[in-house]
Residue, then its C-alpha position, 0 to 999 in steps of 0.5 A: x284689839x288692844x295691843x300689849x305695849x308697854x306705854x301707849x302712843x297717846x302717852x308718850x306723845x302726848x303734848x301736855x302731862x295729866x295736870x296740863x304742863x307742856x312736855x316733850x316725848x321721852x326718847x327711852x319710852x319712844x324707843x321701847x314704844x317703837x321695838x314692841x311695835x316692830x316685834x309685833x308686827x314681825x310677829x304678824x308677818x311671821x305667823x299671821x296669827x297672834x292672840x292676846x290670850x291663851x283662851x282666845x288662841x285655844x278658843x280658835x282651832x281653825x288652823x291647820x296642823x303645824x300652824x304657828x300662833x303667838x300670844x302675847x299680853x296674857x294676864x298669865x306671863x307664862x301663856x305668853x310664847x310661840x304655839x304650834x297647831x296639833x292635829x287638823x283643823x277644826x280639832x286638836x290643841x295648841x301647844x307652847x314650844x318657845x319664848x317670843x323671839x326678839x325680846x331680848x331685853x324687858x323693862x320689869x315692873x315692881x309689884x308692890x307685894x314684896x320688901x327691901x330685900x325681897x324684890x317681887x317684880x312683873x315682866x310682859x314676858x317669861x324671863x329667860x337667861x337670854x334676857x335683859x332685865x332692867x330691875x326698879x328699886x323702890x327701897x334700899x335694901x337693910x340686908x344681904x343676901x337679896x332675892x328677887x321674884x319674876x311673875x310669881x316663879x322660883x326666887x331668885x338671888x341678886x349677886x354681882x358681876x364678880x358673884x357676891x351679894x349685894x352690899x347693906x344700902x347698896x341698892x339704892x331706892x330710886x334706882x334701877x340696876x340691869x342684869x339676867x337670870x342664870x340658873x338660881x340667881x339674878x346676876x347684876x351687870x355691874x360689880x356693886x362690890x367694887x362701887x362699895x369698896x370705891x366707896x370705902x376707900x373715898x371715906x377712907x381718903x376723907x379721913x386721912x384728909x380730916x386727919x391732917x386738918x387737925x393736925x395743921x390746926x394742931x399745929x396752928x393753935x400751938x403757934x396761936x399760943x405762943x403768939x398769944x405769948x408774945x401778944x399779952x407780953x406787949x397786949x394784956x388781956x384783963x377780964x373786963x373794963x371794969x377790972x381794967x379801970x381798977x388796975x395800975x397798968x406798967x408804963x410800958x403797956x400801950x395797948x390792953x384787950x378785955x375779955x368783957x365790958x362788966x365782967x368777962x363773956x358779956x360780950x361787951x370785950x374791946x380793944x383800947x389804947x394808952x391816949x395823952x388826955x381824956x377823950x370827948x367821948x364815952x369809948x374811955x375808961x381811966x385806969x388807976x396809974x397816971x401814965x402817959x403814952x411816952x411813959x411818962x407820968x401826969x397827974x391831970x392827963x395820965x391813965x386815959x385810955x380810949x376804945x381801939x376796936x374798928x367795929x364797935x358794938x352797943x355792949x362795949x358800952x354796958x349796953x345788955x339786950x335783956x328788955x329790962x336793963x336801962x341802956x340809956x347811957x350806954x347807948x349814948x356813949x356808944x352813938x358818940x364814940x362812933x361819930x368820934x371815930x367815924x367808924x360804925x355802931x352795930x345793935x346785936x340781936x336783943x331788946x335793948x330797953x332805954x329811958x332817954x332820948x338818944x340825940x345825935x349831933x354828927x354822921x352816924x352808921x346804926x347797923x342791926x341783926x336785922x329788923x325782927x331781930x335787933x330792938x331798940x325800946x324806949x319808954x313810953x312818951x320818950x322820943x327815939x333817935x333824934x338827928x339834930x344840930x347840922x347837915x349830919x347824915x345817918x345810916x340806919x339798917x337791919x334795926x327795929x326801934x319803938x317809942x311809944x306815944x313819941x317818935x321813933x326816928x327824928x330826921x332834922x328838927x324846926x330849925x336843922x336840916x338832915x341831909x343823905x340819910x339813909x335809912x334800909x330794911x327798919x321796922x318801926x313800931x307802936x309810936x306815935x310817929x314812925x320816922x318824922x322828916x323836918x329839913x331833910x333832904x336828899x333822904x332815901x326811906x327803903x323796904x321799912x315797916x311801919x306797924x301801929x304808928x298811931x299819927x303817921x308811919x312818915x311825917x314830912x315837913x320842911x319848916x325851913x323851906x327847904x327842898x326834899x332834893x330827891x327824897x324817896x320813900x320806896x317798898x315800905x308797908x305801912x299797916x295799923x292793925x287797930x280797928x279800920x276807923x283809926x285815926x293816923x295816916x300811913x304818910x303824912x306831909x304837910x310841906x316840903x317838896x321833892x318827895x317821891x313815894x313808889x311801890x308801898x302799901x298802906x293798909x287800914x289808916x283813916x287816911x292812906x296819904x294825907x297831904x296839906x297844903x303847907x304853912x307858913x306860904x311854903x310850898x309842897x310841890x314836885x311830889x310823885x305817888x306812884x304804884x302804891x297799895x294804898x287799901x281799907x282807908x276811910x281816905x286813900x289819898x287825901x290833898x288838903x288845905x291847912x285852915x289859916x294859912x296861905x301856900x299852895x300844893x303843885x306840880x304832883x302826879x298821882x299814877x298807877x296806884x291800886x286803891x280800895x277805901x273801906x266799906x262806908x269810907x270817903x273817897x279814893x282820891x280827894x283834892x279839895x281846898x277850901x280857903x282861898x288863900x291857898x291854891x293846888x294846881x299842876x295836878x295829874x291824877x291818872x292810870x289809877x284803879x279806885x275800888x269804892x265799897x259803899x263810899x262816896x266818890x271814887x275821885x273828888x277835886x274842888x279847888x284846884x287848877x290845871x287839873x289832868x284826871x285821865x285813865x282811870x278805873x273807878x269801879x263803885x261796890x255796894x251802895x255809893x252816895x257820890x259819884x265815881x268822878x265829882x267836879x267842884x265850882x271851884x275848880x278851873x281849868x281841867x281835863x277829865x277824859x277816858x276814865x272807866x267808871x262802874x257801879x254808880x248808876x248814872x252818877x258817873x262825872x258830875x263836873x261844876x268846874x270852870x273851863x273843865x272839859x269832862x267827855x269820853x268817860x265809859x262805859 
């Protein structure tokens, strides 16, 4: 026999729910579990004769007059109850003659028969005014009054402690509210009433505080009018630069504000000061009068006034965000003017179209919207930013920048070096080269983008000879969208050492990170490439000799990258140098998992010396031409060990090196 419980034990106690997540037993549902089960059991020992239905109890007549039964779990509410046996066994019938004692409170069950503001619930029992009953919510009611139906009997109104109707919204869907029935209604225990007039008089409170905010503001804007008063009486506002330019401004003035740069609401307003000569830079404009700051008049010096604002911004320069508009000049004069001041130059949201190189000779702060909302344009074959001239630095943050078949971003040249630049969240796309790093040094690149740079989204070099010191290139995405045999590098570095390049991915380059072994006898030396993406490369990771050159690469760790080449690509790591002018050597290749599909060599080496190739998975996919491991002849030294190579047959490690040791490479 199935017991009528509410919930069963194997529910509420079980360890997981239905969708497998851990979850502990609910103390309400294991209190109510365990007083259904007592009252059943008192039950049992008061009668010893319980049923789950009415038909099961009037099916058994073998009792004696008098006896007592109780059925409880009959589909029919109303059969549920205390019987007593009439006339003798064998023969007679059962009659109801009270309610089950001890269910003095009953968890009710919405029906989902009836609507907002008429309720039809079940309960496991008849209800009773000596019952509790804890009523669901399932929509909050838009009417009043509200009935409810128990067990399909008469309905019943819903009023509050203190005798009204609920108020409109006043029965929350989700909610649960307790109360019994007394003769035609459904009395709630709280007074829902008193909560409404609670709520009625907190928006009341609101309002009286809403009230006297505005009355401050009032009173605030009437002191910002006089204020403003006294502050055009010694700061004149003129509408724009343009018409300041066209104004004989008293001699008395020695600071203006204007409401615009070409006409007032381009957002192009600022702050300037009356200065005794004409800045070197392009923050001035010159007014028609010839006064000096102290009041004086000079014909050569006069009516010079320089930009004031402590933030400025591309617009105070005639800059306009409109993808048409050529911002050369503003541009230019707004990157001096910062350098000028030292104070920072903010690129607002827009697309910011410039015909000419933007160069910059000092330290710099650019700073964006963001990098999908702050674009600086410039014109096919024209290049980008270009740091040039001294140890300048630069900051570069929240900015998109585009130069098509040029370079977005020059950070040095072949004969100035770039120093603790920092460049933040950028994007630079559709160019040539996305960020072009001659001289730097101690450069941080940070969570950029590099999208469709066709040669390479970073190109290194150190024409100098200079040491990166520490330059880091970390959670950049590099991605060509063009087709998977494009030529390009994601990174492409040709000398200069100290580059530390973690946590990138690069997708869909013919190679993935390409490295020479530099001109000009310099070094490229002391480079990490650790926990890359690098994915769908013809190389992934490419060490090369530079043809007609001597100099060498060493001391580089390639290390817990994730690469896969493309289907029919060449390798997933290859070190090979070929003229003998040239040497790589130091070079630990470890704890990288290589996925080949349809390629050569998972790890190719040819040329080098003191050679470390420890740890690896290589796993080869569809048909492979290579092997997982190869070796060249011209490599020495070495040791290749504990590497896992499948999916090439026997061609595992194929190993012509000299002093080479190869042994340990599974499966």
């Amino acid at each position: 026999m199935t017991l009528p419980l509410t919930r069963s034990a194997r529910d509420i106690f079980s360890p997981v729910t239905a969708g497998g997540a851990l979850r502990g037993a609910d103390m309400g549902e294991t209190q109510l579990w365990g007083t259904e089960l007592e009252r059943m059991v008192e039950l049992a020992m008061q009668s010893g004769n319980l049923y789950t239905s009415k038909a099961s109890l009037d099916a058994d007549l073998a009792h004696a007059a008098n006896a007592a039964a109780t059925v409880i779990g009959d589909a029919t509410v109303a059969n549920n109850g205390v019987y007593r046996k009439n006339g003798a066994s064998g023969t007679g019938s059962w009659t109801r003659i009270a309610d089950i004692p001890g269910y003095s409170f009953q968890v009710a069950v919405n029906a989902g028969a009836g609507t907002a503001n008429a309720i039809v619930a079940t309960t496991l029992l008849p209800v009773s005014s000596a019952q509790l009953i804890s009523l669901p919510i399932v929509a909050t009611n838009t009417a009043s009054p509200v009935t409810v139906v128990f067990n399909d009997t008469a309905a019943l109104t819903i009023k509050t402690s203190s005798g009204n109707d609920p108020a409109i919204g006043g029965l929350v869907a989700g909610g649960r509210v307790a109360g019994y029935q007394s003769g035609t209604t459904f009395v709630m225990l709280s007074d829902q009433a008193s909560a409404a007039v609670v709520a009625a008089a907190e928006a009341a409170a609101t309002a009286a505080q809403a009230a006297k905010t505005a009355a401050e503001a009032a009173a605030s804007a009437a002191q910002g009018y006089a204020a403003d008063a006294a502050f055009q009486a010694n700061m004149p506002i003129y509408l724009s630069r343009t018409s300041a330019v066209a104004a004989t401004i008293p001699a008395a003035v020695k600071a203006i504000w204007t409401s615009g740069y070409a006409a007032a609401g381009d957002l192009g307003g600022a702050a300037y000061k009356r200065v005794s000569a004409q800045p070197s830079h392009g923050g001035r404009f010159r007014s028609t009068d010839r006064f000096l700051p102290d009041g004086s008049t000079d014909s050569s010096n006069g009516g010079w006034w320089e930009i004031a604002s402590p933030d400025l911004d591309v617009r105070m320069f005639g800059a306009v965000g409109n993808g048409s508009t050529d911002c050369a000049a503003a541009l230019s004069a707004g990157v001096a003017a910062a350098i000028a001041l030292g104070v920072p130059l903010r690129v607002p949201a827009g697309n910011f179209r410039t015909s000419a190189q933007l160069i910059v000779t000092g330290n710099l702060r650019l700073i964006g919207a963001g990098k999908n909302a702050s674009f600086i344009l410039f014109d096919s074959g024209v290049n980008g930013l270009t740091f040039s001239g001294g140890y300048q630095s630069v900051t570069l943050e929240h900015l998109a920048i585009s130069a098509p078949a040029a370079t977005a971003l020059m950070l040095g040249d072949a004969s100035h070096v770039n120093s603790n630049s920092l460049v933040s969240d950028c994007k630079f796309f559709t160019s040539s080269v996305g960020i072009a790093c001659a001289n730097a040094t101690a450069t941080r690149i940070l969570g950029c983008d590099f999208l469709d740079c066709g040669f390479a989204g970073i190109s290194v070099s150190a024409p100098l000879g200079v040491d990166a010191g520490d330059s880091v290139v970390i959670g950049c995405h590099f991605i060509n969208t063009g087709p998977l045999n494009d030529v390009g590098a994601g990174i492409y570095q040709i000398s200069g050492g100290g580059w530390k390049y973690y946590e990138n991915k690069i997708l869909a380059f013919n190679v993935g990170f390409h490295l020479f072994a530099s001109l000009g006898g310099a070094t490229s030396s002391s480079l990490l490439l650790h926990g890359n993406s690098i994915e769908g490369c013809t190389w992934c990771v490419l060490m090369q000799n530079q043809s007609s050159s001597s100099g060498y690469m060493q001391h580089i760790s390639i290390m817990g990258n994730q690469i896969g080449t493309k289907n029919g690509g060449q390798a997933g790591i290859a070190i090979m140098v070929t003229d003998t002018r040239e040497w790589a050597q130091i070079i630990n290749v470890s704890s990288n998992v290589i996925r080949n599909t349809n390629s050569t060599n998972g790890i190719q080496i040819d040329g080098a010396t003191a050679i470390n190739v420890v740890g690896n998975t290589i796993a080869g996919v569809g048909t492979q031409t290579g092997y997982g491991i190869a070796i060249g002849n011209h490599t020495t030294n070495g040791y290749v060990a504990i590497n896992n190579v499948s999916g090439y047959g026997t061609n595992k490690v194929i190993n012509s090196g000299i002093d080479v040791t190869a042994a340990t490479n599974g499966p």
